[in-house]
C-alpha positions, 0 to 999 in steps of 0.5 A, a space after each residue: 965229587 967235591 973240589 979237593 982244595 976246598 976243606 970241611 971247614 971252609 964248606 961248612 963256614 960256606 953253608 953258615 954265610 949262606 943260610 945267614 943270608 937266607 935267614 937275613 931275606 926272611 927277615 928283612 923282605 916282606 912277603 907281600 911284596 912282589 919286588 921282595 918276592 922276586 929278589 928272594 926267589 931269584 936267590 933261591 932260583 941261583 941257589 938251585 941252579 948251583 946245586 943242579 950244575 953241581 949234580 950234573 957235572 960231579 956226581 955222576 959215574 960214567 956212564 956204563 950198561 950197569 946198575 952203579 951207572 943207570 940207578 943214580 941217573 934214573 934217581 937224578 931224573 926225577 930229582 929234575 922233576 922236583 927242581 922243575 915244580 919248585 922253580 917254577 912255583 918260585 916264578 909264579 909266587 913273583 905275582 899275586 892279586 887280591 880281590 878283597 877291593 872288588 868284593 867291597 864294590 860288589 857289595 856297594 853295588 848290590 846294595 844299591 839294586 832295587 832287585 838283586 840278580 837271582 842266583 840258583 844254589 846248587 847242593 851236589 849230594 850222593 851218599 852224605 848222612 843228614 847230619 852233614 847235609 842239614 849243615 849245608 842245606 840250612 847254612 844256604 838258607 841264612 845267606 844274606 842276599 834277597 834273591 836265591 833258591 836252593 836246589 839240593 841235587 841228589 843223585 843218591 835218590 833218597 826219599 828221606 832227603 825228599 821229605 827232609 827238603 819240603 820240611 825246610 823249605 828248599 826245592 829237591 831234584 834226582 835223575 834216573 841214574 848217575 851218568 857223569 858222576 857230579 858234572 852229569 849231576 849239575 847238568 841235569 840240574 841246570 837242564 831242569 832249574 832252567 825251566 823254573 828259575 833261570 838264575 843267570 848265576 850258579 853257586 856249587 856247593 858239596 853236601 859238607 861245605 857250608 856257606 857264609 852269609 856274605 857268600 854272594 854279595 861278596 862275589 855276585 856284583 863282581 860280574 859285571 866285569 863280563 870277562 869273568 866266567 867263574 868266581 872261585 873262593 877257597 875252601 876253609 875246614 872245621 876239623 883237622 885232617 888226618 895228619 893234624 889229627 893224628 899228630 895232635 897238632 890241629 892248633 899248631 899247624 895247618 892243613 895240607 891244602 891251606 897253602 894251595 888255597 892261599 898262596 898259590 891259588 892268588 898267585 896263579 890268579 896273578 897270571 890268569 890260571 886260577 881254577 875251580 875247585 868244584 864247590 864254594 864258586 859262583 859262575 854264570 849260567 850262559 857261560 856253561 851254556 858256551 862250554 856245552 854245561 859242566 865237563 863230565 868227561 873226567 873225575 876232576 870237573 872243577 879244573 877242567 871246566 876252568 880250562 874250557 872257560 879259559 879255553 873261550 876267553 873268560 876268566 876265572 877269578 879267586 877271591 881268597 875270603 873265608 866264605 864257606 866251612 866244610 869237611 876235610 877227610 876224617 880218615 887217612 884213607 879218605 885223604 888219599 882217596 881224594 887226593 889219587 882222584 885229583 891225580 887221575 883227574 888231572 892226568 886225564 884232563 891233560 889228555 883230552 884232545 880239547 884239554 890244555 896241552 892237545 887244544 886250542 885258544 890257550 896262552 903259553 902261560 896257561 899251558 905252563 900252569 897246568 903243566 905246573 899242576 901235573 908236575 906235583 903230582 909226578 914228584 910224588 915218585 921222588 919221595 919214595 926214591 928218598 926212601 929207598 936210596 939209603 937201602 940200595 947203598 946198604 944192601 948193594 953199595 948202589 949210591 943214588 948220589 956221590 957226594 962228600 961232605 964238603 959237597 954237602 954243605 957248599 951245595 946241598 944243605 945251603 939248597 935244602 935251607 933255602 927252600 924250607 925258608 922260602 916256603 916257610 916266608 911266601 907261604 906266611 908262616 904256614 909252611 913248616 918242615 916235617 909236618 909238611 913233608 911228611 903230609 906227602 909223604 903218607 900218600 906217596 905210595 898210593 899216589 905213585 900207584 895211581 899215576 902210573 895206573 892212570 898213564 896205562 889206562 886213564 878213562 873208564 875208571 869210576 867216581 870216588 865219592 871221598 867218606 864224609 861222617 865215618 864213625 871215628 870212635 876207635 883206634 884204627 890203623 892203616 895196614 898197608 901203609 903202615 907197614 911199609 913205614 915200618 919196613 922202611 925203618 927196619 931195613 935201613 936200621 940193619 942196612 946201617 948196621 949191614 954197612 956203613 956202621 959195622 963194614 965199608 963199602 967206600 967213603 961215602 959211609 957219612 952222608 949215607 948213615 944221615 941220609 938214613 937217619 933222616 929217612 927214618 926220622 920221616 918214616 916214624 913219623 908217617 907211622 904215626 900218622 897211620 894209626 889213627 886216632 879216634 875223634 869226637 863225634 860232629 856235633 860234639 865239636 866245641 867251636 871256639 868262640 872267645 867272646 865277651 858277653 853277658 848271661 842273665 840268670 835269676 833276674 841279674 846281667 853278668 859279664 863272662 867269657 863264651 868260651 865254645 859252642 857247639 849244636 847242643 852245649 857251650 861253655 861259659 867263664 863266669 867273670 862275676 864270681 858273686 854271680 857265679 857263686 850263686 849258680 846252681 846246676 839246673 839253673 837256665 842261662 841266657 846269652 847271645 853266641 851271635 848277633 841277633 841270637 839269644 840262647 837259654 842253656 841249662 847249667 849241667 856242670 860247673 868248674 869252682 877252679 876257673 868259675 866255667 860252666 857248662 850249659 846244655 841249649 834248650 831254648 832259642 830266640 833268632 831275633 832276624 826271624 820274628 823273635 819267635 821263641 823255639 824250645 822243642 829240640 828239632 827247632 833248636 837243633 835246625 836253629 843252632 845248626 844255622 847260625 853256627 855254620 852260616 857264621 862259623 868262627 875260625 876254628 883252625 890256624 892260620 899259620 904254623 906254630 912250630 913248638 906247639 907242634 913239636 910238643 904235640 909230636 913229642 907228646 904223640 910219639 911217647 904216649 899211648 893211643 888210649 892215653 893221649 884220646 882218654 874217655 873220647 872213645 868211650 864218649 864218642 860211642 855213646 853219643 853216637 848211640 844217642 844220636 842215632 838219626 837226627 829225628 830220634 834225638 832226645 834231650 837228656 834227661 834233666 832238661 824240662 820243658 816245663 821250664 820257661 825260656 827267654 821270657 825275660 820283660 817285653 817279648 818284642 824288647 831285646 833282653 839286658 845281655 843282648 844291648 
């Protein structure tokens, strides 16, 4: 408990001084400072030593073979799990490399070579649809680089994909069966491109992330430093993942994995302990040789066969560049598929007699690193010990924590503050509370699931592939979860009722009536995530470009705004309202979305209020491809699929924005499902319908080809908009 010569007052002018002094290090320390990281750490580390000492020493009954003295310890243990994780991410945020130097020299370097070393592009496939492969398989074939082949590996077996691969010019290989899942796959891969093409070095890609054209000559010169094994980038998405989608903050927050990716994978490469995360890297071929070819012993490849690298002296390097665009999981039920995958993966990995903790040849720091890994995965329990905290104390009068409220504000609250500001100042601004809690909190109960099932039996159980390309066009709710949340907030509403607000159990009432509320504020949330909102269809997707250019119709060069793209249709702003006024629906326009890229769209809308119009493509001209001029709507669609996802713009934050999101929230809490997506569900159906496979599409009906596209003067002379 709480000293008693201490009152609230002065506990709560405690709390004000120390959040004062958080709030004044996230102001005054830069971020990108080591120096300044390590002196805000060491802040926060004292501030959860005191808040540790206190838990030990105060809040504890005696101990006793009774619930009121055995549930407050078992809920302390795994509080001890979580300020373990979190010291030990403070003190590997001290360190943080960039590479961005190292990527220049490797594109001097290659640029200098008479024949750049050759490169074998792998594409690991299963049951992905076209429509998400032609992204991937396309986008490798624009990589700027003069030495590669792309090898699509399919261990779905499909002859359509056969065809697909002979048409665009890209090699094609299956095995018998799927032994080993993706490790299985890319070894019999190397096994039988070892026979062709040798490449010394291996790029993996997933069938839904696509590669920028800087990929390899942004890494590939980097191996002359012969230590490096393997070069990993991180992954970048161009659609929101379930939590900013279902809470409508998709430009407002950022995804769950952006932290991982760009703060803490440099700062475990700072150590020496970045790992792979199975697609968008590069490693050398004789450095797979070494290790016996890619581990297919565990359902997370990636991360162990960064530690058999390691495990042989070789490092593993991040480059934190956006060089691939992917998928993130469409559905909730995806997202936690993936996620239960990566925990029995690691689960399994460190179980292994050659793996980091049972094996030879690795560092301390590295044993450290991995056991950093395995700890987030056990602090998923903790959060349903949140929930469940404030119900035991209603309904038993179990209290997980004795704690009055001067002890509140002279340890706790100062704790939880540090923590959310730190997070939200070494991450850059993409840490944002709520939104971040709640991202774990929705997989929580799955999670938990799996890491016990993966203790009692951690070999043996299949591969999930993670569902990419569902159909999202409806409303859908994710049962299960979603009636534990609401179970949640019922029972610690009466519970409320049941004790602290309409009877006593001791005094403690205070802090176990905001506990609750706090819980249910949570739960809400999560509910909401779990039912789930409807999603346009891919290829509907309007990427934002922002660009300023020029279209040319009817003999005249205007300027104007290209606002978005997407594979079939772009939106204009018309700065040249004379221009503008003279446009008529039908009328062809041509642009350049991108450099050495001309499109001819046919105006089918127009908006007088801003001077937009909307153009259907129905022409292209792809000026680093001999100027031919492609109309039929296959070559325009494999065109437009290229340039887009091989130079894809920035489509989701980079940071946290957090009025933007509690807008998006108050917006999502108070509105209907069919009044938030309005037409989308309709809209969504039927392009579906319309689309129906990629070799069935049509154009729509106004589009003639009788209309003559990008003849505008000389054939080898750029056209007025493109200068």
């Amino acid at each position: 408990m709480s000293p008693e010569v201490v009152t609230l007052s002065d506990s709560m002018l405690f709390a004000a001084l120390a959040i004062a002094l958080i709030l004044g290090c996230s102001w005054l320390l830069d971020s990108r400072r080591g120096v300044d990281r390590i002196i805000f750490g060491s802040i926060l580390i004292v501030m959860l030593s005191n808040y540790l000492y206190f838990r030990l020493t105060k809040t504890l009954p005696d101990f006793e073979w009774s619930a009121y003295a055995i549930w407050p310890r078992i809920y302390l243990s795994f509080e001890l799990v979580v300020i373990f994780y979190t010291v030990l991410s403070i003190v590997f945020f001290f360190r943080r490399t960039d590479h961005h130097g190292a990527a220049d020299a490797s594109e001097a370097l290659l640029a200098r070579l008479a024949r750049q070393p050759a490169v074998d592009i792998f594409i690991c496939t299963y049951n992905e649809e076209l429509s998400i492969l032609e992204r991937t398989i396309l986008a490798a074939k624009a990589i700027d680089y003069s030495n590669f082949t792309v090898w699509v590996l399919d261990d779905g077996r499909r002859d359509w994909l056969e065809d697909y691969c002979a048409e665009v010019g890209v090699r094609y290989l299956r095995r018998a069966d799927n032994a080993g899942a993706k490790g299985g796959n890319i070894n019999n891969a190397i096994r039988q491109t070892a026979k062709e093409t040798n490449a010394p070095f291996i790029l993996i890609l997933d069938a839904d992330f696509a590669p920028q054209r800087a990929l390899l000559n942004r890494t590939v010169g980097q191996f002359i430093n012969t230590d490096i094994g393997l070069i990993q980038t991180p992954q970048f998405y161009y659609n929101a993942d379930p939590v900013q989608h279902n809470l409508l903050a998709s430009k407002a927050w950022v995804d769950d994995q952006r932290i991982f990716f760009d703060v803490m994978q440099p700062s475990k490469d700072g150590w020496g302990a970045a790992f792979c995360v199975g697609t968008s890297c590069v490693v050398r071929r004789d450095a797979l040789a070494m290790i016996g070819g890619m581990p297919q012993e565990t359902v997370t490849e990636d991360i162990h066969l960064t530690y058999r690298l390691l495990q042989k002296g070789l490092k593993t390097r991040w480059l934190n560049e956006r060089l691939s665009v992917g998928l993130s999981a469409e559905s909730l039920s995806g997202y936690i598929t993936q996620r239960c995958r990566w925990c029995l993966g690691t689960i399994q990995v460190a179980l292994l007699r050659d793996g980091p903790f049972l094996g030879k040849g690795f560092t301390f720091v590295q044993r450290m690193h991995y056991f950093h890994g395995l700890l987030f995965w056990f602090c998923r329990p903790f959060i349903l010990l949140l929930m469940a905290a404030p119900l035991l104390y209603y309904f038993l009068g179990l209290p997980a924590i004795r704690m009055e409220p001067e002890a509140f504000f002279l340890y706790a609250l100062p704790m939880v503050a540090g923590m959310w500001a730190f997070h939200a100042w070494v991450s850059g601004g993409r840490s944002l509370p709520l939104f971040t809690e709640v991202s774990q909190m929705v997989s929580a109960v799955p999670i938990t699931i799996a890491l016990f099932h993966a203790l009692l039996h951690p070999f043996g159980r299949p591969f999930k592939v993670t569902a990419k390309g569902e159909d999202r066009g409806r409303v859908e709710i994710i049962y299960p979860i979603a009636g534990t949340f609401l179970c949640v907030i019922v029972l610690t509403f009466v519970g409320m009722l049941n004790g602290p607000l309409l009877g006593t159990y001791n005094d403690l009432d205070g802090f176990s009536v905001a506990w609750g509320m706090v819980v249910m504020v949570y739960a809400f949330v999560s509910l909401l995530v779990c039912i789930e909102l409807p999603r346009e269809a891919l290829d509907d997707i309007q990427f934002p470009l922002d660009r300023q250019g020029h279209v040319a119709s009817r003999g005249r060069s205007s300027a104007c705004t290209l606002d978005t793209i997407s594979i079939h249709k772009a939106r204009i702003t018309m700065q040249d309202e004379a221009a503008f006024a003279e446009m008529r629906l039908g009328d062809i326009l041509i642009f350049t979305p991108f450099a050495d890229f001309d499109v001819a769209g046919q105006v089918a809308a127009m908006d007088r209020a801003r001077s937009g119009v909307s153009v259907s493509i129905v022409g292209i001209r792809d000026r680093r491809d001999a100027w031919e001029i492609k109309k039929t709507p296959e070559e325009v669609r494999q065109k437009m699929v290229q340039r887009i996802f091989s130079e894809m713009p920035e489509v989701m934050p980079r940071r946290a924005y957090p009025l933007a999101a509690g807008r998006g929230l108050w917006k999502r809490m108070f509105a209907r499902p069919s009044v938030l997506v309005g037409d989308l569900e309709q809209h969504t159906v039927t392009a579906r319908t319309q689309q129906g496979s990629r070799r069935s599409y049509r154009p729509p009906p106004f589009i003639t080809r009788r209309t003559p596209l990008l003849q505008i003067g000389n054939r080898n002379v750029a056209p007025p908009l493109a200068e």
